[in-house]
C-alpha positions as CSV (number, residue, x, y, z in Angstrom):
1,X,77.6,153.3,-168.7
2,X,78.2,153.7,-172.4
3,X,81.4,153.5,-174.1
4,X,81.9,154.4,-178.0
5,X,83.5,151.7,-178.9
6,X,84.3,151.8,-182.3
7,X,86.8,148.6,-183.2
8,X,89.6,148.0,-185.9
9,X,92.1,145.6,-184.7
10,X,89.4,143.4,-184.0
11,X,88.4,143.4,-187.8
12,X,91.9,142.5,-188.7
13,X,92.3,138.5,-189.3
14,X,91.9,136.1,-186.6
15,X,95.9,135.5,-186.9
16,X,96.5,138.5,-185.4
17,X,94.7,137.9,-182.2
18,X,92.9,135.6,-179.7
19,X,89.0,136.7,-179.1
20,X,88.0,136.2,-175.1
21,X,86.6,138.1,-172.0
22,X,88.4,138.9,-168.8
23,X,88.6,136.1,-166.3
24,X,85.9,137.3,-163.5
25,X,87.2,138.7,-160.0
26,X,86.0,137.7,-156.3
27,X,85.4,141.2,-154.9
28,X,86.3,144.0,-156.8
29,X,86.9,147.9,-155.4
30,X,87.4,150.8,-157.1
31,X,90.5,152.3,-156.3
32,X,91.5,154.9,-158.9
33,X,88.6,156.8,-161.3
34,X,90.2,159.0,-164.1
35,X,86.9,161.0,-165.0
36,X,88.6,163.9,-167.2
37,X,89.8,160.8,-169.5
38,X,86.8,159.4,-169.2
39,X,84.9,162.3,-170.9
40,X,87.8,162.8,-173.4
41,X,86.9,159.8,-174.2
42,X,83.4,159.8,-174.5
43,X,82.4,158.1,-171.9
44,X,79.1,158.5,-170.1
45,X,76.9,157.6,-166.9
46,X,79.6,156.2,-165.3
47,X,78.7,155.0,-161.5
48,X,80.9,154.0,-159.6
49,X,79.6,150.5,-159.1
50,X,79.2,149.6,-163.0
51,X,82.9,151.2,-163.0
52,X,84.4,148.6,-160.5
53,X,82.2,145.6,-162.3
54,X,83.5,146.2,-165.9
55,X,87.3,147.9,-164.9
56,X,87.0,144.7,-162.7
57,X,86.9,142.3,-166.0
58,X,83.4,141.2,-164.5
59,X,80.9,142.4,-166.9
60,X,81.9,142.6,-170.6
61,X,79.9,146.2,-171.4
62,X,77.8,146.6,-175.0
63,X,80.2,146.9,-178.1
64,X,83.1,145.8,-176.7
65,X,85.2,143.3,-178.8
66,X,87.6,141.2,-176.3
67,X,90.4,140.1,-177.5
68,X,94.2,139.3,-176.5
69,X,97.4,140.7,-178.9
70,X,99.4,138.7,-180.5
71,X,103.5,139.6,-181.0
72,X,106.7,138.7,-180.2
73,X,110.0,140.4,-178.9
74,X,113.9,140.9,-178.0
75,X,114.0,140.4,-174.6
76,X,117.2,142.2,-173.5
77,X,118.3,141.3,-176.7
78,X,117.5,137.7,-176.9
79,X,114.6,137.1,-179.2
80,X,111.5,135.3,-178.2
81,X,109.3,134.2,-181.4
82,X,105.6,134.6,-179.6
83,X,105.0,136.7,-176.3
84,X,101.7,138.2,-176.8
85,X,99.2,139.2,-174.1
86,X,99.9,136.9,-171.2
87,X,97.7,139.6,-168.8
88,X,96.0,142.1,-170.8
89,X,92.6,142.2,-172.8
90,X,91.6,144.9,-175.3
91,X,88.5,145.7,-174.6
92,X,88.2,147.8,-177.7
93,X,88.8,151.4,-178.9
94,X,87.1,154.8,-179.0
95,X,87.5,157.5,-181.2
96,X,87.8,160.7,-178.6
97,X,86.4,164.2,-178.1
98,X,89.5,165.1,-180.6
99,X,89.0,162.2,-182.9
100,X,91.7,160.4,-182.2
101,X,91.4,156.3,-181.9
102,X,92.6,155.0,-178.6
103,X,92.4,151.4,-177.2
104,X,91.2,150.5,-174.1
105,X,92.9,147.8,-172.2
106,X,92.7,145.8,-169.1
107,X,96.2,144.8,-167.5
108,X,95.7,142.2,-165.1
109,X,92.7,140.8,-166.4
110,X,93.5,137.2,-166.8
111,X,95.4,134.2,-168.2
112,X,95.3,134.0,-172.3
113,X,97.1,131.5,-174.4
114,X,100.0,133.9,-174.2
115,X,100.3,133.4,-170.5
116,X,103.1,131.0,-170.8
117,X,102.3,129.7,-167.6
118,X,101.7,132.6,-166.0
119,X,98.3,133.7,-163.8
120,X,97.6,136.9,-166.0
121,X,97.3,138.8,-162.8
122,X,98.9,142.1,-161.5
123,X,99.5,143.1,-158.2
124,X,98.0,146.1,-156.4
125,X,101.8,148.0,-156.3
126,X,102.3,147.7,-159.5
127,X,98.9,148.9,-160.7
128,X,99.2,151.7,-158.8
129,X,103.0,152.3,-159.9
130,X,102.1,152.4,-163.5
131,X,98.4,154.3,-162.8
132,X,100.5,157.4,-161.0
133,X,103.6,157.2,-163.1
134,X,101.8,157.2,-166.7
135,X,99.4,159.7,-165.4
136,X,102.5,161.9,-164.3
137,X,104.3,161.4,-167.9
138,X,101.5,163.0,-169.1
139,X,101.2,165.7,-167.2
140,X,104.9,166.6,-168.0
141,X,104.4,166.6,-171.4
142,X,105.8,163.2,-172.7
143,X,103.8,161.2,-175.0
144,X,102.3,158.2,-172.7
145,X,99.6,155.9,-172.1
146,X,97.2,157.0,-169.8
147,X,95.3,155.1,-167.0
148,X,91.7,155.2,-166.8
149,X,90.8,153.0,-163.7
150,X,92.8,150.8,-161.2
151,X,90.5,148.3,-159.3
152,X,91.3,145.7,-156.6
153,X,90.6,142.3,-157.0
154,X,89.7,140.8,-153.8
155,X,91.8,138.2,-154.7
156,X,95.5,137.0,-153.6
157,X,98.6,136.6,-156.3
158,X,101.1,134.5,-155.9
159,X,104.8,136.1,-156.5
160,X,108.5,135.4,-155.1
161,X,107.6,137.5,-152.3
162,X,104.1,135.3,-151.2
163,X,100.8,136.2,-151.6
164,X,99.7,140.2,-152.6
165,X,96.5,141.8,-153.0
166,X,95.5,141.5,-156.7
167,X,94.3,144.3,-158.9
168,X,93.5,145.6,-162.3
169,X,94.8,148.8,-164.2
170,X,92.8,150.1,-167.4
171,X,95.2,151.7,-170.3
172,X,94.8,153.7,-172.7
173,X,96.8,154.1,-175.3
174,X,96.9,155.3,-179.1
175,X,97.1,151.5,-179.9
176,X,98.9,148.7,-178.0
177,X,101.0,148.0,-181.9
178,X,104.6,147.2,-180.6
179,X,107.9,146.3,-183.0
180,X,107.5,142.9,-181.8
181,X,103.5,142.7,-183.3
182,X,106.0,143.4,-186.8
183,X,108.1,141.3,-185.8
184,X,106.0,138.0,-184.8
185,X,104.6,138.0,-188.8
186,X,108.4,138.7,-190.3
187,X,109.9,135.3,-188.1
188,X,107.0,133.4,-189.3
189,X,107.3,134.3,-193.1
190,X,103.7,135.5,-193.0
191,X,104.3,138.4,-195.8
192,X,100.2,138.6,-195.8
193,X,99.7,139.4,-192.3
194,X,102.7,141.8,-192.2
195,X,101.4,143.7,-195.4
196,X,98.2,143.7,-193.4
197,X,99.8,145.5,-190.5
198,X,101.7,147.8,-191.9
199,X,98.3,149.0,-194.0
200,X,96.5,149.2,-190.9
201,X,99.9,151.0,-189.1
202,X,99.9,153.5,-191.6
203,X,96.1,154.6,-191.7
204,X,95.9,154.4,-188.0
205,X,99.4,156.2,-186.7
206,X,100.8,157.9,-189.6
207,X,98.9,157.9,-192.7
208,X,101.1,160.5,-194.5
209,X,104.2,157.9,-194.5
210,X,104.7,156.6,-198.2
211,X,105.0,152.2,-197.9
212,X,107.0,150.5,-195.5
213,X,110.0,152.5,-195.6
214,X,107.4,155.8,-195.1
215,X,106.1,154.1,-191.9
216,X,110.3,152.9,-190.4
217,X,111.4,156.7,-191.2
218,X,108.3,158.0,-189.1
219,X,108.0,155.8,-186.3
220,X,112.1,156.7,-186.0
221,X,111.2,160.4,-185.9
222,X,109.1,159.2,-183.0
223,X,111.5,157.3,-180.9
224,X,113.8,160.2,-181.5
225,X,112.1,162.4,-179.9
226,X,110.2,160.4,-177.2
227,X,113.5,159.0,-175.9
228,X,115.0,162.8,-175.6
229,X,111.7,163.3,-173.4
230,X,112.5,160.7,-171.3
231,X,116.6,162.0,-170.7
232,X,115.0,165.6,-170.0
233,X,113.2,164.4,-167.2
234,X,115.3,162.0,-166.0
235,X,113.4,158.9,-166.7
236,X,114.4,155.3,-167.2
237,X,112.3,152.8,-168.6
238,X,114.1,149.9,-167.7
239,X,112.9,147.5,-169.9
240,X,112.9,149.0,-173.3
241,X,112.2,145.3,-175.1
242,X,110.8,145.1,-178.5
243,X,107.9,144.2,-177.4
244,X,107.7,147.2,-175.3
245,X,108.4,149.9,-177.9
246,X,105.0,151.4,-179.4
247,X,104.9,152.0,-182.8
248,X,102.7,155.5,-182.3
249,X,105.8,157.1,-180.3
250,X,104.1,156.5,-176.8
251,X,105.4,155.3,-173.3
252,X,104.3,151.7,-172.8
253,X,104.7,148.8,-170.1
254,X,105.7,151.1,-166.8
255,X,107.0,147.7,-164.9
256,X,110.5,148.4,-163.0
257,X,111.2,152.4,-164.6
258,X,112.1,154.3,-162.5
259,X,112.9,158.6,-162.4
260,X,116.5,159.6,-161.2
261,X,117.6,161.0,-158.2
262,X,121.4,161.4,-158.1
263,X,122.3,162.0,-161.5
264,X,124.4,159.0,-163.2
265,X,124.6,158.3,-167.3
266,X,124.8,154.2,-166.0
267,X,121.7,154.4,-163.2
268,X,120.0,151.4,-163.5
269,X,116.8,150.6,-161.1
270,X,115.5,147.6,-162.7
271,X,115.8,144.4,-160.5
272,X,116.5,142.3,-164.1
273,X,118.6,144.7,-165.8
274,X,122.0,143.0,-164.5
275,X,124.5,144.3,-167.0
276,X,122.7,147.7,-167.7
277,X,121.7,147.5,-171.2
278,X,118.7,150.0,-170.1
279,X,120.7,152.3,-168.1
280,X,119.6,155.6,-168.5
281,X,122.4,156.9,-170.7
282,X,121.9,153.9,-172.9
283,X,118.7,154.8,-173.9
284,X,119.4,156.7,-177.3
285,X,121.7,153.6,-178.5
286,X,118.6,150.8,-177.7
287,X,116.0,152.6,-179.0
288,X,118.4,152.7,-182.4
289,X,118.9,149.1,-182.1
290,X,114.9,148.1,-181.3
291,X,114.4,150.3,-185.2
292,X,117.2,148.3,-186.7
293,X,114.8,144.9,-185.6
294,X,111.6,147.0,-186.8
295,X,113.6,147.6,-190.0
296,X,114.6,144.0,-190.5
297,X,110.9,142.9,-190.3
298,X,109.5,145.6,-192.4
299,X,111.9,144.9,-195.0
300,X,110.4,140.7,-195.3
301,X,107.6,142.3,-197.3
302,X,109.6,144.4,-200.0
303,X,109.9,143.0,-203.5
304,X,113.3,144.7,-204.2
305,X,114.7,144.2,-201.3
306,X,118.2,145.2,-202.1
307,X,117.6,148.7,-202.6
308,X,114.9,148.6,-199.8
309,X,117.8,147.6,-197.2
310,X,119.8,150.2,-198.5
311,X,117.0,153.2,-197.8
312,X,115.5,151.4,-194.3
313,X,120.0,151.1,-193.3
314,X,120.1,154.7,-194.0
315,X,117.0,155.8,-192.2
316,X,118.3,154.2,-189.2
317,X,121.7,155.3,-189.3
318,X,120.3,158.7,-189.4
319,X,118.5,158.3,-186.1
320,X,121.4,159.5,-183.6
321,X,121.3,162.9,-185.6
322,X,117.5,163.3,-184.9
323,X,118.1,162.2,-181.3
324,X,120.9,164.0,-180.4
325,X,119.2,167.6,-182.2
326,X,115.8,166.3,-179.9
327,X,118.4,165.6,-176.8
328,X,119.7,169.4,-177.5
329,X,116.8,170.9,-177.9
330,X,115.2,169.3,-174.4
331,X,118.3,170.1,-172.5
332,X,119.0,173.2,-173.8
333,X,115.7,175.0,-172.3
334,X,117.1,173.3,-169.3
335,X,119.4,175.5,-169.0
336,X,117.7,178.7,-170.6
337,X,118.5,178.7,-174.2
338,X,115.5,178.3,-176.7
339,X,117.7,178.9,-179.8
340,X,120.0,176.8,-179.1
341,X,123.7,175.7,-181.3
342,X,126.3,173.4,-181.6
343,X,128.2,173.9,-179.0
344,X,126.1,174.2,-176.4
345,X,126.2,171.0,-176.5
346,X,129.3,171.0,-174.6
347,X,127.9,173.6,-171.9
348,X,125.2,171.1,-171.0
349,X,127.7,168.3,-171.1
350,X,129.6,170.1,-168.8
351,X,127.1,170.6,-166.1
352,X,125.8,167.2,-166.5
353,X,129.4,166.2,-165.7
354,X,129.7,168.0,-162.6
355,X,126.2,166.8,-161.5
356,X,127.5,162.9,-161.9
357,X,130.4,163.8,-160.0
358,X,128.5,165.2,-157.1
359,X,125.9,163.4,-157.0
360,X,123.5,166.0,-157.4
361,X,120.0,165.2,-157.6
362,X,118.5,165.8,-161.2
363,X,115.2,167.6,-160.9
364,X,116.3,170.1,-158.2
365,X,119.4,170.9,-159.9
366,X,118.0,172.2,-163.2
367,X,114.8,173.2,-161.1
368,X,117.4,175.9,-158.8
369,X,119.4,176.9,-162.1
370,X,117.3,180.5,-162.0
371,X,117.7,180.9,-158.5
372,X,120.3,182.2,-155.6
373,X,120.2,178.2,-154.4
374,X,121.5,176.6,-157.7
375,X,125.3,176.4,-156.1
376,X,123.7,174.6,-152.8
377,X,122.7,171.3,-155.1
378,X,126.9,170.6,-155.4
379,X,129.1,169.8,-153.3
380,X,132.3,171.7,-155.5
381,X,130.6,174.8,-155.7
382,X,133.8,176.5,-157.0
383,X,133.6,174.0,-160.1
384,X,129.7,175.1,-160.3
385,X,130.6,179.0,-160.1
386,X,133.1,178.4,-162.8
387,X,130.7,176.7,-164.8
388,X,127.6,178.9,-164.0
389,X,129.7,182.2,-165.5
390,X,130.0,180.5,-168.8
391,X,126.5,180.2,-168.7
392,X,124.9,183.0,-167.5
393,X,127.1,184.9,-170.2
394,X,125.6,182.3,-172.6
395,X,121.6,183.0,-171.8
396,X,122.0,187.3,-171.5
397,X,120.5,187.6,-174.8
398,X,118.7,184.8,-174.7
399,X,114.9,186.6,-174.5
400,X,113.3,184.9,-171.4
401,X,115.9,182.4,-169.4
402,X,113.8,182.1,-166.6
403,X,110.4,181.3,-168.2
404,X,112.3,178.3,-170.2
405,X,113.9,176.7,-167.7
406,X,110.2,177.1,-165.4
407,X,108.4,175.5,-168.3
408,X,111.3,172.6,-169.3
409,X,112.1,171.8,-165.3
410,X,109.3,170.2,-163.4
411,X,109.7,171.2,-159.6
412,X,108.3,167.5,-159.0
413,X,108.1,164.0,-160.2
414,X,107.3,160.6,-159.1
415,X,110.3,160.0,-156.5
416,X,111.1,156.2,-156.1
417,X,110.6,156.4,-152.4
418,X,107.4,158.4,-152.3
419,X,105.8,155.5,-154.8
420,X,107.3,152.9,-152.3
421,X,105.5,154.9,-149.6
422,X,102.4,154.9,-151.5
423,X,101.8,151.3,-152.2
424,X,102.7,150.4,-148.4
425,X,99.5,152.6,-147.7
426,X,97.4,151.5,-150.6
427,X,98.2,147.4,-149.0
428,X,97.2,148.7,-145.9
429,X,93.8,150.1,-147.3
430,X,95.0,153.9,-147.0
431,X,95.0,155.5,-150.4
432,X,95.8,159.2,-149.2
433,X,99.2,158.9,-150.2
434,X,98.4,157.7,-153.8
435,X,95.9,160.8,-153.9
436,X,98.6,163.6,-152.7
437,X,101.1,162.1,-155.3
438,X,98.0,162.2,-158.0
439,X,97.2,165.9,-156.9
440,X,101.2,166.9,-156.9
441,X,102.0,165.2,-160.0
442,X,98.8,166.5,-162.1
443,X,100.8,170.1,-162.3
444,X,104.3,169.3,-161.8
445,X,105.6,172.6,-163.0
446,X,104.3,174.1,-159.9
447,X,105.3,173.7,-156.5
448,X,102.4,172.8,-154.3
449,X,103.5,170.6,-152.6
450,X,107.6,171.3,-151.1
451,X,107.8,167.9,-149.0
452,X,107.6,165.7,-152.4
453,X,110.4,167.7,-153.9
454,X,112.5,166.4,-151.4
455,X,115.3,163.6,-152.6
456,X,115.1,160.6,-150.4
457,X,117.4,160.6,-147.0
458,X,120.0,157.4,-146.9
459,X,117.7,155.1,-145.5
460,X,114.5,155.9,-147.9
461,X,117.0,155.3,-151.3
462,X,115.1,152.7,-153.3
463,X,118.1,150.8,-155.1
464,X,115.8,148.6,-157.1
465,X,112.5,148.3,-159.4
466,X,110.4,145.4,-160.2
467,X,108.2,144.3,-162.9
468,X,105.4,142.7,-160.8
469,X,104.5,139.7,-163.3
């Protein structure tokens, strides 16, 4: 098999990063082989054994430059000066068919000095959770990293729960640069390393931004409208850490997220969320807040600082505008409306209201708005009629309602319950369920599949999420 690996961040200084290989595995399987990624991203005479060996962590393949990330992080808002990766190795990057640079990572692979204790493994469930769920962010449209091959261990973990199959999921992403890899150099006073960064930052991600400041006011822009993608669909990250929020604009780290049934602004899924500071209507405000911390390291490297702070304050107290005009957009081709104003803001808030109060379930809601079975998702149908004229006098000259709201509502996503479902198979050596959700979820626009549109019954409700370190 060759890969065209072509690597930066390993040319960066040693500071930035710890060089070793994968820890070896007993008795690796292939479970999951993402072939259209893997000729996107130029790789070729791929067999499926010299897939499981090197996705495995087993054989290190030619060019490769292993190394682990270093960074640091808020951790629900408590900061922790070095995280790093405890699991993860960077094999390298590749420039794709489009000529974009992309890492290549295996989660999983390993203890590395940033293990803090830890055994650097991952857990079947969750490497299937986060293979299907990225893949599925993609597919709908929202900027992600992508999984390129999950791979069984033959090896037991060790987590509250007893011993679970082990496993290892490749990522790919634009880069793995978090706020906390900013953040790490700005604690320790290292203006060097963080000038360093933000160089190699700028060239990589955005290499129109202008400085420092160029790069905050661009990675904002980002967030802005990456978090609106995630409200539109009705995702919650659930642990939306520093550490966890990519500087390219991506979805990263899919540990306990989770997508909505019943609507609720406060839905929380994550097992260690316990006061809801990533509940899903809280979203817009952390995402502010992890900028502010980008902000604050940037800033450690500017000479006048004074009138620095004053430009990086500004760009981030602008960034509720540019979420709230990204929010509108995204929910306004919800409901039909692809020129959308002001005060249709209050239309959407409106629905979104009665939704919360009935409990309706988020996808199928928006998904019946176009049809004769919209009023059957509530409960106070009178409340949804009054609503629904408003509307529908709203969208009459709107040019094509229907064909927005088909193209902005997906007729199915990654339902708690069915991913519960999944990895029970997947443990018990069935991975049929895994491939209908794959098949389902690679054109989610479309219904092909009726029985996964279907919100959990009472008993199949999955209250919580977990991280699986």
């Amino acid at each position: 098999m060759r890969i065209p690996f072509d690597n930066s961040y390993a040319a960066l200084p040693e500071g930035f990063f710890t060089r070793l290989a994968p820890t070896p595995v007993k008795a690796p399987q292939l479970l999951a082989w993402n072939a259209e990624l893997a000729a996107e991203l130029g790789i070729e005479g791929a067999e499926p054994a010299e897939i499981t060996q090197i996705f495995a962590g087993n054989d290190v393949p030619a060019g490769a430059d292993p190394l682990a990330q270093l960074y640091a992080g808020h951790q629900f808002g408590n900061f922790n000066p070095q995280l790093g990766d405890g699991r993860a190795i960077l094999l390298g990057e590749a420039v794709d068919q489009s000529g974009q640079r992309r890492d290549i990572q295996l989660k999983g692979s390993g203890p590395t000095p940033y293990s803090r204790m830890g055994d650097g493994r991952a857990w079947v469930g969750a490497v299937l959770r986060e293979y299907l769920v990225s893949e599925a962010m993609h597919a709908l449209g929202v900027p992600t990293t992508r999984a390129l091959a999950a791979v069984a261990t033959g090896e037991s973990i060790l987590r509250e729960s007893g011993p679970l199959p082990g496993a290892i999921v490749t990522r790919v992403a634009a880069s793995h640069l978090r706020v906390g890899t900013f953040q790490v150099f700005a604690h320790r006073g290292e203006t060097e390393a963080l000038k360093t960064l933000t160089d190699y930052a700028i060239a990589r991600h955005y290499p129109e931004a202008d400085g420092p400041l160029g790069l905050l006011r661009a990675v904002c822009a980002a967030q802005a409208e990456l978090v609106a993608q995630w409200m539109s669909v009705g995702f919650i990250h659930g642990v939306m850490n520093t550490d966890n929020c990519s500087i390219s604009g991506e979805t990263i780290d899919y540990g306990p997220c989770a997508f909505m049934d019943a609507f609720h602004q406060g839905r929380v899924f994550s097992s260690i969320d316990r006061q809801g500071r990533y509940a899903y209507g809280n979203q817009p405000q952390i995402v502010v807040w992890n900028m502010a911390q980008l902000a604050t390291s940037l800033l450690q490297q500017m000479d006048d600082k004074e009138s620095a702070v004053e430009e990086a304050t500004e760009i981030v107290h602008d960034m509720p505008d540019l979420i709230e005009a990204a929010w509108l957009r995204r929910f306004a081709a919800k409901v039909g409306i692809s020129t959308p104003r002001a005060e249709d803001v209050d239309l959407i808030n409106e629905l979104l209201g009665l939704m919360q109060k009935d409990g309706a379930d988020f996808t199928n809601a928006f998904r019946a708005l176009p049809t004769d079975q919209a009023r059957d998702q509530f409960t106070d149908r009178d409340a949804f009629d009054t609503w629904a004229k408003g509307w529908r006098a709203r969208i009459e000259r709107e040019p094509d309602p229907q064909a927005v709201m088909n193209a902005a509502n997906p007729a199915v996503i990654p339902r708690n319950h069915r991913i519960e479902e999944m990895i029970e198979a997947a443990v018990a050596g069935d991975m049929a369920p895994f491939e209908r959700l794959m098949r389902a979820l690679a054109t989610p626009f479309v219904e092909t599949d009726p029985e996964l549109q279907r919100p959990p019954t009472e008993d199949e409700i999955v209250p919580a999420t977990f991280c699986g370190t």
